[in-house]
FIVOMI-658608 format. One record per residue: x, y, z of N, C-alpha, C, O in turn. Coordinates in steps of 0.05 Angstrom, whole numbers, padded with zeros to 5 digits, always signed. Layout:
BEGIN
XYZXYZXYZXYZ...
This chain:
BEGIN
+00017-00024+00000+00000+00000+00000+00017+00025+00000+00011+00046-00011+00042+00021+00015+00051+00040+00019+00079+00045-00003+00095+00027-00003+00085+00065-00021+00094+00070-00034+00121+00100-00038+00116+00122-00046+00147+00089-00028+00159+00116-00026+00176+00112-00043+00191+00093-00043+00177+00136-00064+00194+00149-00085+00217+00147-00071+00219+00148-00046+00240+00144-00090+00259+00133-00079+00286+00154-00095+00311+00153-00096+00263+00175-00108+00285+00192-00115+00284+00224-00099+00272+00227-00078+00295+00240-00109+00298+00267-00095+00274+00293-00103+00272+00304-00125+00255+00299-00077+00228+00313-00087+00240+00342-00069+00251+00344-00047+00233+00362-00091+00247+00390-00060+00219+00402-00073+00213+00415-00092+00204+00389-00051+00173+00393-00047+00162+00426-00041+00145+00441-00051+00184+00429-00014+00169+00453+00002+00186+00471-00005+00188+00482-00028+00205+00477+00025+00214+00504+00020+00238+00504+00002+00241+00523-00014+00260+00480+00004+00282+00491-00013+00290+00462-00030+00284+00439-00024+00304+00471-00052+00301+00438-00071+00321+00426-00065+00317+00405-00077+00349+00423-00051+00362+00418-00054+00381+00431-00032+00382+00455-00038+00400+00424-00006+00412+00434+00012+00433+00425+00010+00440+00415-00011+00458+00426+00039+00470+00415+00043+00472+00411+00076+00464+00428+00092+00486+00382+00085+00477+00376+00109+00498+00391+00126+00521+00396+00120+00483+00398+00152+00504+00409+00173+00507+00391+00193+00487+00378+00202+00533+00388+00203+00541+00369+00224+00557+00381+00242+00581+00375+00239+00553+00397+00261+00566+00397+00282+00561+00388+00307+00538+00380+00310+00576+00387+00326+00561+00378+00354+00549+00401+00361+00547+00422+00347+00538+00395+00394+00528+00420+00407+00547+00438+00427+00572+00437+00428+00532+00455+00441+00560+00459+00461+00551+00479+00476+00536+00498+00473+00567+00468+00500+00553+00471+00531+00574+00477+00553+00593+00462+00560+00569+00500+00563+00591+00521+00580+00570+00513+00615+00550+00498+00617+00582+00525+00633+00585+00524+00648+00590+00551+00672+00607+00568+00668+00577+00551+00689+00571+00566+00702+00595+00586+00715+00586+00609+00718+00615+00584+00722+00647+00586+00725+00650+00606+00700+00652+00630+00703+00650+00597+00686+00661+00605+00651+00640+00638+00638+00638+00649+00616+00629+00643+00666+00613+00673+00658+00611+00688+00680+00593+00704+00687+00642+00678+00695+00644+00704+00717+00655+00729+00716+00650+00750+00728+00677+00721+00694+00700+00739+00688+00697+00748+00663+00689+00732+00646+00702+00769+00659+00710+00780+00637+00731+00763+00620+00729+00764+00596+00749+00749+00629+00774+00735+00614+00762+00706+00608+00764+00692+00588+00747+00700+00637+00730+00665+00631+00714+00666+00602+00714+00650+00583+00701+00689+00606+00682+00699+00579+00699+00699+00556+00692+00684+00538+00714+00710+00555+00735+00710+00520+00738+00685+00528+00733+00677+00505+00742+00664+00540+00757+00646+00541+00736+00618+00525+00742+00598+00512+00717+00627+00532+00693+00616+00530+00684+00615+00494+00680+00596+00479+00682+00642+00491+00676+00652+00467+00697+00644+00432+00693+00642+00408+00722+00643+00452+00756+00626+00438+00742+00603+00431+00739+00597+00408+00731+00582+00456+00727+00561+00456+00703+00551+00434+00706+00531+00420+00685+00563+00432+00649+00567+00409+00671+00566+00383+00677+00545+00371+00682+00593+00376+00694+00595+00357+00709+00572+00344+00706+00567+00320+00725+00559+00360+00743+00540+00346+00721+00513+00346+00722+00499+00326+00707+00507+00360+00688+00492+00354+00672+00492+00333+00667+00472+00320+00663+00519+00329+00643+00518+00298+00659+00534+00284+00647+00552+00274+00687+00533+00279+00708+00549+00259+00697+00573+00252+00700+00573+00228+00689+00588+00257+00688+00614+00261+00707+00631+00264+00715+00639+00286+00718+00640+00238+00744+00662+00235+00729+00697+00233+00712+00704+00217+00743+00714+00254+00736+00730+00249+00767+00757+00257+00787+00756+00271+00758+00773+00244+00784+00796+00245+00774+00810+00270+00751+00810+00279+00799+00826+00280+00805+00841+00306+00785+00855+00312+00772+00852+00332+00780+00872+00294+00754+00890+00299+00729+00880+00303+00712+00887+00319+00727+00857+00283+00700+00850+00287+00692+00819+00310+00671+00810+00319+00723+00811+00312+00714+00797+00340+00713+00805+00362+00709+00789+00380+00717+00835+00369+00709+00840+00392+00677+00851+00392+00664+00851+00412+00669+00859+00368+00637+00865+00371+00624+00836+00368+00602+00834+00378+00632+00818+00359+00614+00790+00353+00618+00785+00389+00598+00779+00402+00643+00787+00401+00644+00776+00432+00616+00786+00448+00598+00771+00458+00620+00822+00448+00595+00835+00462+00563+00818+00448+00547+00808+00463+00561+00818+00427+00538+00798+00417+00534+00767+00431+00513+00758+00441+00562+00751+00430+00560+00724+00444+00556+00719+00472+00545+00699+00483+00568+00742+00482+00558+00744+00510+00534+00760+00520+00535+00763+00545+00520+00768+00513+00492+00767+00513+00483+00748+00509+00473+00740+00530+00477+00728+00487+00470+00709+00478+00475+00688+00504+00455+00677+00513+00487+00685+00509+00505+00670+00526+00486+00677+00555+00475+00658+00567+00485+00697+00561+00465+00704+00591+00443+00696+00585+00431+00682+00600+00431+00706+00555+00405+00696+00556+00400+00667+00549+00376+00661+00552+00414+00648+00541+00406+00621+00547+00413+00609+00570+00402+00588+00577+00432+00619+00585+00432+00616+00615+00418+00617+00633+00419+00598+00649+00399+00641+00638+00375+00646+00651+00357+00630+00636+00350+00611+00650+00343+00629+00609+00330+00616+00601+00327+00592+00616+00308+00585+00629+00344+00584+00613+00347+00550+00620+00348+00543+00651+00350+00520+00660+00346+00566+00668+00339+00562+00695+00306+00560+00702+00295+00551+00722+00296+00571+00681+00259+00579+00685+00254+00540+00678+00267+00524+00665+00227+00538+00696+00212+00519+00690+00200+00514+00663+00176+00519+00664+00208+00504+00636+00193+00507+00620+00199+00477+00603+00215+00459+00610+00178+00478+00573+00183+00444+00572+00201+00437+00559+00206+00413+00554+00217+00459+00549+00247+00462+00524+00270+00470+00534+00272+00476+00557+00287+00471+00521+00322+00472+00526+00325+00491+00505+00314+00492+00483+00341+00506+00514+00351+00523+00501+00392+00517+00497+00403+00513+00518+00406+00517+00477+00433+00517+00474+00451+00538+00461+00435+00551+00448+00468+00546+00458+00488+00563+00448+00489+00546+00425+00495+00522+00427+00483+00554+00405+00498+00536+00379+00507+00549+00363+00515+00569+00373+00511+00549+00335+00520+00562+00317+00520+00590+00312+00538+00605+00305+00492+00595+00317+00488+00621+00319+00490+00639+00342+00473+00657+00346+00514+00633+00358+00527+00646+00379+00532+00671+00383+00524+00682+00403+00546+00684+00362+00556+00715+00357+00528+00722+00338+00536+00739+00322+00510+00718+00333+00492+00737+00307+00470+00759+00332+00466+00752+00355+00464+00776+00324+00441+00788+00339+00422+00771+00322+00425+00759+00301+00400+00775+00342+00367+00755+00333+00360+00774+00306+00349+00763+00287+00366+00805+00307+00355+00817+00278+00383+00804+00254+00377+00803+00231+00403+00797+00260+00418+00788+00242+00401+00757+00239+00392+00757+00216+00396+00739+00250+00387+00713+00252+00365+00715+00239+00362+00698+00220+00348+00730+00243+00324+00733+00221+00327+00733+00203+00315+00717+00189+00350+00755+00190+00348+00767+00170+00373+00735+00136+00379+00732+00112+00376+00726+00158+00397+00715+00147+00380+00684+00145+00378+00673+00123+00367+00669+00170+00350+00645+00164+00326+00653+00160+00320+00643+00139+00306+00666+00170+00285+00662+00180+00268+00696+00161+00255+00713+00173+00274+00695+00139+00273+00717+00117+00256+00710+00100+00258+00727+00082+00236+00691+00092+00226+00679+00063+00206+00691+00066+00193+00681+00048+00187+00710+00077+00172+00739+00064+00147+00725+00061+00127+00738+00061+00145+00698+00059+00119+00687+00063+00094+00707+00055+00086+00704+00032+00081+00728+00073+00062+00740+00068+00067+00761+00042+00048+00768+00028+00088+00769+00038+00097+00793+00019+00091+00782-00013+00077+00795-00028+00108+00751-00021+00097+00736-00041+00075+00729-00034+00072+00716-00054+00049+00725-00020+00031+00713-00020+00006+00745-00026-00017+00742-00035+00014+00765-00021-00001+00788-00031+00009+00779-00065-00008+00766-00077+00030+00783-00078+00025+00777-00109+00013+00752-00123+00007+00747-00146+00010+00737-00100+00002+00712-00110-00020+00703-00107-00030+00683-00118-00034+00723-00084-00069+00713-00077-00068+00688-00059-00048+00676-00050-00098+00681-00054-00104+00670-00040-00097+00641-00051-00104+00634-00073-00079+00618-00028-00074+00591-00038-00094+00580-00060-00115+00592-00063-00089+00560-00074-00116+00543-00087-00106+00517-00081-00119+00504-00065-00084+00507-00092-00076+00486-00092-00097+00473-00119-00109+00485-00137-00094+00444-00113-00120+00438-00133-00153+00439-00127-00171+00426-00137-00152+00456-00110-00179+00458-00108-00196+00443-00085-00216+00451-00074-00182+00422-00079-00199+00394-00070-00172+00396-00043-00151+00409-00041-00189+00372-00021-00183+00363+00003-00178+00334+00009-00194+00323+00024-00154+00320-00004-00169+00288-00005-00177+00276+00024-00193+00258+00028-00165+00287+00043-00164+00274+00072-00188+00295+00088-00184+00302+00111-00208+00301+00077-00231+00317+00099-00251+00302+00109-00267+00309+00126-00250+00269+00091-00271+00252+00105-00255+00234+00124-00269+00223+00142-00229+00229+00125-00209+00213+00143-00223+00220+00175-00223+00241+00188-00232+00199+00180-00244+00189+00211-00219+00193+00227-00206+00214+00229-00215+00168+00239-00197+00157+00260-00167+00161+00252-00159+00146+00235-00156+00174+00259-00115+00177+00261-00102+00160+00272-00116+00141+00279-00073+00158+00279-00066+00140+00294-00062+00163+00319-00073+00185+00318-00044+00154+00345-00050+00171+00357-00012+00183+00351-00003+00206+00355-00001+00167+00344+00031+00180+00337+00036+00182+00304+00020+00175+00286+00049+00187+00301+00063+00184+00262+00087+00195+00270+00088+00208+00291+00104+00193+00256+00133+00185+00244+00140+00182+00219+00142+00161+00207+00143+00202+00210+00150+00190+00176+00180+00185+00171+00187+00174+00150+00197+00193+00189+00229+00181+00184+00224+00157+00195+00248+00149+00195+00213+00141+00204+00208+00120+00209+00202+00084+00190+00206+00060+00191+00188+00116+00172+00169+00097+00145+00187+00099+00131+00182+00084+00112+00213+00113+00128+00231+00120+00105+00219+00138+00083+00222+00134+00059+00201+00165+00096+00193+00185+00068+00203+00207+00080+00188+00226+00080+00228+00210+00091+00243+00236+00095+00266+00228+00097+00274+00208+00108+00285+00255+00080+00311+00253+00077+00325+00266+00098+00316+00285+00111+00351+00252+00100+00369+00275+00123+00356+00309+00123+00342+00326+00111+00369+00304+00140+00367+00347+00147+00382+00353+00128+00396+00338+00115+00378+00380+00125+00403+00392+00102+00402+00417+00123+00389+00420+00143+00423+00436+00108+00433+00472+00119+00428+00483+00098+00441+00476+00078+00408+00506+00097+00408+00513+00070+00422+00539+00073+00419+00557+00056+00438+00542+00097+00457+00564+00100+00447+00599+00098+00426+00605+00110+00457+00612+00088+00454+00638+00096+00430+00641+00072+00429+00664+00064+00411+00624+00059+00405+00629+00030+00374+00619+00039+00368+00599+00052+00356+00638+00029+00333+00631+00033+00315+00631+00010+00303+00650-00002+00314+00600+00005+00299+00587-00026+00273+00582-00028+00269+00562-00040+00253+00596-00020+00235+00579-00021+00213+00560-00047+00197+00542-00047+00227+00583-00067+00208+00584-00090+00232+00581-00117+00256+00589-00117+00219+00569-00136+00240+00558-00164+00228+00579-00188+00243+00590-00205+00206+00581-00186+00192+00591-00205+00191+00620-00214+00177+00626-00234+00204+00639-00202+00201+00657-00209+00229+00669-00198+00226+00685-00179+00256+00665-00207+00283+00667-00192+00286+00672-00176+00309+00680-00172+00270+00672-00154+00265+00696-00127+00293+00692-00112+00299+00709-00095+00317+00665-00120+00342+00658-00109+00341+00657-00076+00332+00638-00063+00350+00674-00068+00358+00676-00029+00338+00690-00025+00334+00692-00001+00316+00706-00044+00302+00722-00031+00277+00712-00018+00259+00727-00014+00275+00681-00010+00241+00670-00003+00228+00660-00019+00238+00648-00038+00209+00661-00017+00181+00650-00039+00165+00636-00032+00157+00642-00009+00151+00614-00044+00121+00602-00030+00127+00580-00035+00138+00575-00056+00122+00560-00018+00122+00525-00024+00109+00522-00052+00119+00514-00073+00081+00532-00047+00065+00527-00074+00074+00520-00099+00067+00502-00114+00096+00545-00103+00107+00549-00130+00129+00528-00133+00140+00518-00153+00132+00525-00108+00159+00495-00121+00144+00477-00132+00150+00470-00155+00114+00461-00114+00098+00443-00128+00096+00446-00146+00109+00429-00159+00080+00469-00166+00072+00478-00188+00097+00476-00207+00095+00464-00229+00123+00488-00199+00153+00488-00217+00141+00448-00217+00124+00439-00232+00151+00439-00204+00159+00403-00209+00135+00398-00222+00140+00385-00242+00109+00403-00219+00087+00395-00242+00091+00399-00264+00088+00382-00281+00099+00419-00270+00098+00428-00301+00131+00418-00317+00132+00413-00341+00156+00419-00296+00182+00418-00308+00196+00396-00300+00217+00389-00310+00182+00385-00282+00197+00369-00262+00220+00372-00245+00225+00394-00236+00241+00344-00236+00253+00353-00226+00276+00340-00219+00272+00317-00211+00309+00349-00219+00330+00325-00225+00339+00324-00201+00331+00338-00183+00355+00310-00199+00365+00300-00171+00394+00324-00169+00400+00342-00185+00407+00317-00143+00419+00336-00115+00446+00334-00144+00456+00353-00156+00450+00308-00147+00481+00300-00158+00473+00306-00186+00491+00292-00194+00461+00315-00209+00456+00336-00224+00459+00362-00221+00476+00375-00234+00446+00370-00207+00448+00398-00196+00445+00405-00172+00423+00409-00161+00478+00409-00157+00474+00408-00129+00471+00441-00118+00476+00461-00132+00463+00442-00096+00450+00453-00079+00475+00479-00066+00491+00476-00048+00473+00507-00085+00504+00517-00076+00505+00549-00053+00525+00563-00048+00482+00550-00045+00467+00569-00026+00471+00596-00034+00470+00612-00015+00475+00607-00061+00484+00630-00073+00457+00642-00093+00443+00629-00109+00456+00662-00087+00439+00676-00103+00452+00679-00134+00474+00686-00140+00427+00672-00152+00435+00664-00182+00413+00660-00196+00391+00671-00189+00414+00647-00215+00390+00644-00235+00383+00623-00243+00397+00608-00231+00369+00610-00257+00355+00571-00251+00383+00571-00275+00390+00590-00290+00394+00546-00272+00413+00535-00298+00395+00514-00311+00388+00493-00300+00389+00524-00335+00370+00503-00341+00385+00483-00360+00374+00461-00366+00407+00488-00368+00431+00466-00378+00443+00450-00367+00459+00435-00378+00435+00453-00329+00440+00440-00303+00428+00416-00299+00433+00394-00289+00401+00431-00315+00375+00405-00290+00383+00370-00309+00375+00353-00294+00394+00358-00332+00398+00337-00330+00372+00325-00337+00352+00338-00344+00374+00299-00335+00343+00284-00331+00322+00291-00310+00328+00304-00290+00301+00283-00315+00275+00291-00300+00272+00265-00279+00269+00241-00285+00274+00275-00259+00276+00246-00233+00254+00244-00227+00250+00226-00210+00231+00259-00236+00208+00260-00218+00186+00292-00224+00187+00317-00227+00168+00270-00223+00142+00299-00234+00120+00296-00208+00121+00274-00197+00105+00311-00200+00079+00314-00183+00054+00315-00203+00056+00322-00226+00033+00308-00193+00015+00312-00215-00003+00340-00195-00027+00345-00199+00008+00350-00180-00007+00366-00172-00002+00375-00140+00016+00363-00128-00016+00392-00126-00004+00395-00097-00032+00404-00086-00047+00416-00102-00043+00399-00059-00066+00417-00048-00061+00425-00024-00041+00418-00011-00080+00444-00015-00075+00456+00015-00095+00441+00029-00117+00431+00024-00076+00443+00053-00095+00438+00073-00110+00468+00083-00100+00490+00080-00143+00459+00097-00161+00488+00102-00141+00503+00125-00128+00495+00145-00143+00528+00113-00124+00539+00134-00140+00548+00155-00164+00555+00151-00123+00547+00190-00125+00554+00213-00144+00531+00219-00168+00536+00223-00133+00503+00219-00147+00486+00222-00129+00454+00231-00123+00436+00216-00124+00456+00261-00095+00440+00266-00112+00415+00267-00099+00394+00266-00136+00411+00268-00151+00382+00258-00148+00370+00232-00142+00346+00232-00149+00381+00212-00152+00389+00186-00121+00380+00183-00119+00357+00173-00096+00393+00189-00068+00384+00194-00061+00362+00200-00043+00351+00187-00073+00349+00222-00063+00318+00231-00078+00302+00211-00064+00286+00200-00105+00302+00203-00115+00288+00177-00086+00278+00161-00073+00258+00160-00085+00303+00151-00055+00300+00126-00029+00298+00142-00011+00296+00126-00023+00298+00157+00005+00286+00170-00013+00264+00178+00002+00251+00192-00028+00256+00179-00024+00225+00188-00019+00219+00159+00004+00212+00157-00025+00220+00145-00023+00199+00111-00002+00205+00097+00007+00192+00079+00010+00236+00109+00036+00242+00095+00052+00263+00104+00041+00283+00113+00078+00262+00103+00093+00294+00106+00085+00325+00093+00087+00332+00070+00076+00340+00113+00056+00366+00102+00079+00391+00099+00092+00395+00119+00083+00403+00081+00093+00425+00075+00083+00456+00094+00065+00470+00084+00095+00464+00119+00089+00495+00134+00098+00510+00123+00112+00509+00103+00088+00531+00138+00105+00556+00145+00097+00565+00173+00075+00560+00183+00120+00581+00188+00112+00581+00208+00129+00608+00214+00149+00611+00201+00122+00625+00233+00139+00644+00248+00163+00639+00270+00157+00637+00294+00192+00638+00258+00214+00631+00264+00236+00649+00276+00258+00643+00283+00220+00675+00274+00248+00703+00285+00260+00700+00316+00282+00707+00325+00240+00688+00328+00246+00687+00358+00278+00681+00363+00294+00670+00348+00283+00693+00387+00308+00681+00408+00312+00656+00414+00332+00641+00416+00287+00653+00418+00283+00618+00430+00291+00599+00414+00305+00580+00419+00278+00606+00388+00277+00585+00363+00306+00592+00347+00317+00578+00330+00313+00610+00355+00343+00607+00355+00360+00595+00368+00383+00593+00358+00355+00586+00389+00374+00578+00405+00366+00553+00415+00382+00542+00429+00333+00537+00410+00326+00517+00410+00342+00493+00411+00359+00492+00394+00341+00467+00430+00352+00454+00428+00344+00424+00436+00357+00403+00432+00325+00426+00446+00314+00400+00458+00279+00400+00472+00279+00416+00491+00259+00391+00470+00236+00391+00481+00208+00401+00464+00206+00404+00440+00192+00404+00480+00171+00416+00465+00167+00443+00462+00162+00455+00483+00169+00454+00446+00182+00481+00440+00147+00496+00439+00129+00494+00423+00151+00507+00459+00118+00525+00472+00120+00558+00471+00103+00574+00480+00140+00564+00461+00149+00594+00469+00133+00614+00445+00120+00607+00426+00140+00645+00453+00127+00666+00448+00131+00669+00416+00154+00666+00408+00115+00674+00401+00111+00671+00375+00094+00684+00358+00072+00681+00370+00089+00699+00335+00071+00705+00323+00059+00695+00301+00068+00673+00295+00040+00705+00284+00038+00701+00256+00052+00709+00227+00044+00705+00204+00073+00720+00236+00077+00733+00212+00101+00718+00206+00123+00721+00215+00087+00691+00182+00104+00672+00173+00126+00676+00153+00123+00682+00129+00154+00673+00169+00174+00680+00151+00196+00650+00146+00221+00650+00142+00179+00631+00147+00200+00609+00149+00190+00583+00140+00176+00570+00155+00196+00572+00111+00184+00541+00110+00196+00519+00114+00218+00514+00105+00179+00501+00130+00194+00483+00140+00171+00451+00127+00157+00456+00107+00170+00422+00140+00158+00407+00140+00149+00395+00166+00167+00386+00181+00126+00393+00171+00117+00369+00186+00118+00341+00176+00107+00335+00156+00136+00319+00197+00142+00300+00187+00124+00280+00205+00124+00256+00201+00105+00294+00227+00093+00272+00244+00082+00284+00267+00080+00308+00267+00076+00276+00279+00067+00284+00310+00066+00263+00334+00076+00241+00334+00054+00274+00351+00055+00253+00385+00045+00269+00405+00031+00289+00403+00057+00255+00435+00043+00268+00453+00072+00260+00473+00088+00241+00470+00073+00280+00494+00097+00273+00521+00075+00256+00533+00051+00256+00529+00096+00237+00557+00081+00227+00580+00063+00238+00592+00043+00228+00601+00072+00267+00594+00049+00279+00609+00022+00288+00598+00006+00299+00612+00017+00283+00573-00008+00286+00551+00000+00310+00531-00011+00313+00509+00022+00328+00543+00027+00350+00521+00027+00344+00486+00045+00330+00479+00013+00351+00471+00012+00343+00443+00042+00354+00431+00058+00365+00446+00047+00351+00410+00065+00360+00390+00064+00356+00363+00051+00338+00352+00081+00378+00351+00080+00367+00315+00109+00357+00323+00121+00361+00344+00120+00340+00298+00150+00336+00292+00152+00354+00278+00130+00360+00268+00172+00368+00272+00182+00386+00247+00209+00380+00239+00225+00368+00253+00212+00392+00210+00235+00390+00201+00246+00411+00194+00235+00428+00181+00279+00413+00207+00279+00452+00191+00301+00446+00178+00313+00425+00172+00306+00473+00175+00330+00463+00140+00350+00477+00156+00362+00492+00141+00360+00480+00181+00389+00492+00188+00407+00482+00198+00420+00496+00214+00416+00449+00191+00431+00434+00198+00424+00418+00212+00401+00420+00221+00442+00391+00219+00430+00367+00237+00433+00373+00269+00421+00362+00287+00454+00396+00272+00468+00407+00291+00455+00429+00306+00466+00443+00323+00420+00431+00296+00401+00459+00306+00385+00434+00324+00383+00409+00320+00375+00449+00344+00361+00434+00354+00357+00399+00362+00376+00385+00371+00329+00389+00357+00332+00355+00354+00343+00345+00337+00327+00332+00325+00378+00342+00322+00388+00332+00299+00374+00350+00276+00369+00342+00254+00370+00372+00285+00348+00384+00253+00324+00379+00258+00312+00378+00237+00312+00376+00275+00280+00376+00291+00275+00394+00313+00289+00399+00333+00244+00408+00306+00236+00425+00332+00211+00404+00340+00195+00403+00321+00204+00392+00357+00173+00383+00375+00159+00423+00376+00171+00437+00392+00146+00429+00369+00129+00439+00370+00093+00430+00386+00081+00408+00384+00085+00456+00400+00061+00441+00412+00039+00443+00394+00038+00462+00378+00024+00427+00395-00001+00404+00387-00028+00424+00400-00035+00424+00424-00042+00440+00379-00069+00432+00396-00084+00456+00407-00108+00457+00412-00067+00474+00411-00074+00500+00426-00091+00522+00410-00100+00523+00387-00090+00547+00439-00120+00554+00432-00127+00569+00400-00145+00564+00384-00104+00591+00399-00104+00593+00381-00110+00589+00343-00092+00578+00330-00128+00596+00334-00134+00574+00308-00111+00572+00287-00107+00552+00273-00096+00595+00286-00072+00596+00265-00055+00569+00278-00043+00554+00262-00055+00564+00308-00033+00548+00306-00011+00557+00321-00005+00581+00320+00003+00540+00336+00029+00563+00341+00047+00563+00326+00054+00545+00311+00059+00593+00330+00072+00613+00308+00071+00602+00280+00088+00594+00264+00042+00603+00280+00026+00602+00256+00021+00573+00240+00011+00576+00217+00025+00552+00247+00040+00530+00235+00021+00511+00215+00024+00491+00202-00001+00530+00222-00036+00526+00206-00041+00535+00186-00059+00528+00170-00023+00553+00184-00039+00573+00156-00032+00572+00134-00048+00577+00116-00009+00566+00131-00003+00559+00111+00007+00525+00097+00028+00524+00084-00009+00501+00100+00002+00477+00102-00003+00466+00076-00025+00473+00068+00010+00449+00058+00004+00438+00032+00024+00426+00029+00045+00430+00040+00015+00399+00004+00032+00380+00007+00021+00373-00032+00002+00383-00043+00040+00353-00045+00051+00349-00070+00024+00329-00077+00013+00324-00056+00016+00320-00093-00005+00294-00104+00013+00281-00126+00027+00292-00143+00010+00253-00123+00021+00235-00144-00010+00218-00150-00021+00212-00129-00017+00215-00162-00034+00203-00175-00029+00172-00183-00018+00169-00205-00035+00152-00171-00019+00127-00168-00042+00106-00169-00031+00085-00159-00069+00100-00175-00091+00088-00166-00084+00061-00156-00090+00054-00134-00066+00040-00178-00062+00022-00166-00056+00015-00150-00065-00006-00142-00030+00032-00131-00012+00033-00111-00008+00051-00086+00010+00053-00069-00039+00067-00090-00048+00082-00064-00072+00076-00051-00093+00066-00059-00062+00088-00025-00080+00084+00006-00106+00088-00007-00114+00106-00022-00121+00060+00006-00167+00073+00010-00161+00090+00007-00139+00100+00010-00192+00105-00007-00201+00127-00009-00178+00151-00007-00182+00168+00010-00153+00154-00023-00141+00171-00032-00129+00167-00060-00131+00145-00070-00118+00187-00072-00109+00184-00091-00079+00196-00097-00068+00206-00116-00074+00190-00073-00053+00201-00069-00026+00179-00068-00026+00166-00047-00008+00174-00082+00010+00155-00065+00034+00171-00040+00032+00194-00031+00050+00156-00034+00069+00167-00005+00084+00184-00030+00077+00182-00053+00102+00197-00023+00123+00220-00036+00144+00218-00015+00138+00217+00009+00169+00218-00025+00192+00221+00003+00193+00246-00005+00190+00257-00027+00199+00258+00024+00205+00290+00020+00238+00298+00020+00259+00288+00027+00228+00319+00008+00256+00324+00003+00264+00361+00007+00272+00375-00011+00260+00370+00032+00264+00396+00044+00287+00401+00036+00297+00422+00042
């Protein structure tokens, strides 16, 4: 029944990445008394995530890291259901961090582009009973994490390059042009223009993409139970910068600047719901390249928005897809 493409789909936000692997890294209480413990500290981040910087400007990245540095310290003393870590993005201010991950303008392309359509239709609005968990790295329909680095891709179709764009339009690009694999045309995080003497053979076409109803997290688990759902979600925060472990419950808005995938959901021991997510800023952000996001709340958009914008690819497969869909599985490919 179950059917996963076994080649390369860059479904949502970006077609193609590259993976980040670093460890994490974890200071100590001692190491933020002194002014000298602090450089000493900051030496230490640096050579860990190779981070070269000149005289002048490592002493302003220091005053930046040590801030950073207090505020996941205190953070992480409060009762709450997430972890916060120092990682990569150690020395950036949160307006540099935005501006550099968490930039894809979401609403800005979606004023020239109108209101979603997708194809029109909902295949999962009569879907009864869910399971009460899903996992799709589990089933084998998601690929490693990737880093899509300082470059924010979201869209193929209209060169938009680093400047953002809409999931939609990637579906729509692979319907109409399709789409070649990573080792054809790999993934180089630079603003440029489509090489169309690049793309090689066609690995793979969609016959189409739909939305899920927006501001509707019922409506959401429907389609993450049957498959990996294409977000967007509001990502500028401190927190979600510095995210590192748990169910990530923190302060958030709507104004979606970031696409990511839902690969699943669940619940903690203690009944707390969650989505799985997948984000594109290395294996080394957070859960291996995973945020737990919460499940459920009051809000209808969702938190930091994770409702409003959700849609996912259609393959058209009759022989070889699930009851009452017409959809077969798709591996994703963020």
């Amino acid at each position: 029944m179950e059917r996963y493409c076994k080649i390369l789909l860059a479904a949502s936000l970006c077609l193609s990445l590259a993976l980040g692997a670093a460890s994490g890294f974890d200071f100590h209480e001692k190491e933020l008394q002194t002014e000298e413990a602090f450089r000493a500290l900051y030496d230490r981040w640096r050579s860990q995530h190779t981070v070269s910087r000149s005289l002048h400007e490592k002493e302003r990245r220091f005053n930046v890291f040590k801030e950073n540095v207090k505020f996941v310290h205190e953070f992480n003393k409060q009762d709450k259901p997430y972890k916060l870590q120092l990682n990569k993005f150690g020395d950036l201010t949160n307006h540099e961090f935005k501006a550099a991950f968490a930039s894809s303008k979401i609403g800005h392309h979606r004023m020239f582009r109108g209101a979603p359509h997708g194809n029109g239709t909902f295949m999962y609005e009569n879907v009864g009973r869910v399971p009460t968990a899903v996992d799709w790295r589990e089933k084998g329909a998601v690929n490693p994490v990737k880093n899509q680095e300082q470059c924010v891709d979201c869209d193929t179709t209209q060169n938009q390059g680093c400047n953002g764009g809409l999931m939609d339009l990637a579906f729509e690009y692979v319907k109409t042009n399709g789409l070649t694999t990573e080792e054809d045309y790999p993934y180089e995080a630079a603003q440029g223009t489509c090489g169309a003497n690049k793309k090689g053979s066609t690995a793979v076409t969609v016959d189409g993409h739909e939305d899920v109803p927006a501001n509707d997290e019922d409506a959401l688990l429907k389609a993450v139970a049957n498959q990996p759902v294409s977000v967007a979600i509001d990502a500028e925060g401190q927190a979600f910068q510095f995210y590192k472990e748990g169910v990530f419950n923190g302060r958030c808005g709507t104004n979606l600047d970031h696409g990511v995938v839902v690969v699943g959901y669940g619940a903690t021991v203690d009944g707390t719901k969650y989505w799985i997510v997948r984000n594109s800023w290395g294996g080394d952000w957070g859960e291996e390249g995973y945020i737990r996001m919460q499940r459920g709340v009051s809000e209808k958009e969702g938190l930091c928005g994770i409702a409003m914008e959700a849609s996912y690819p259609v393959v058209n497969q009759p022989d070889d897809s699930s009851e009452g869909s017409s959809a077969a599985y798709i591996k994703d490919e963020l």
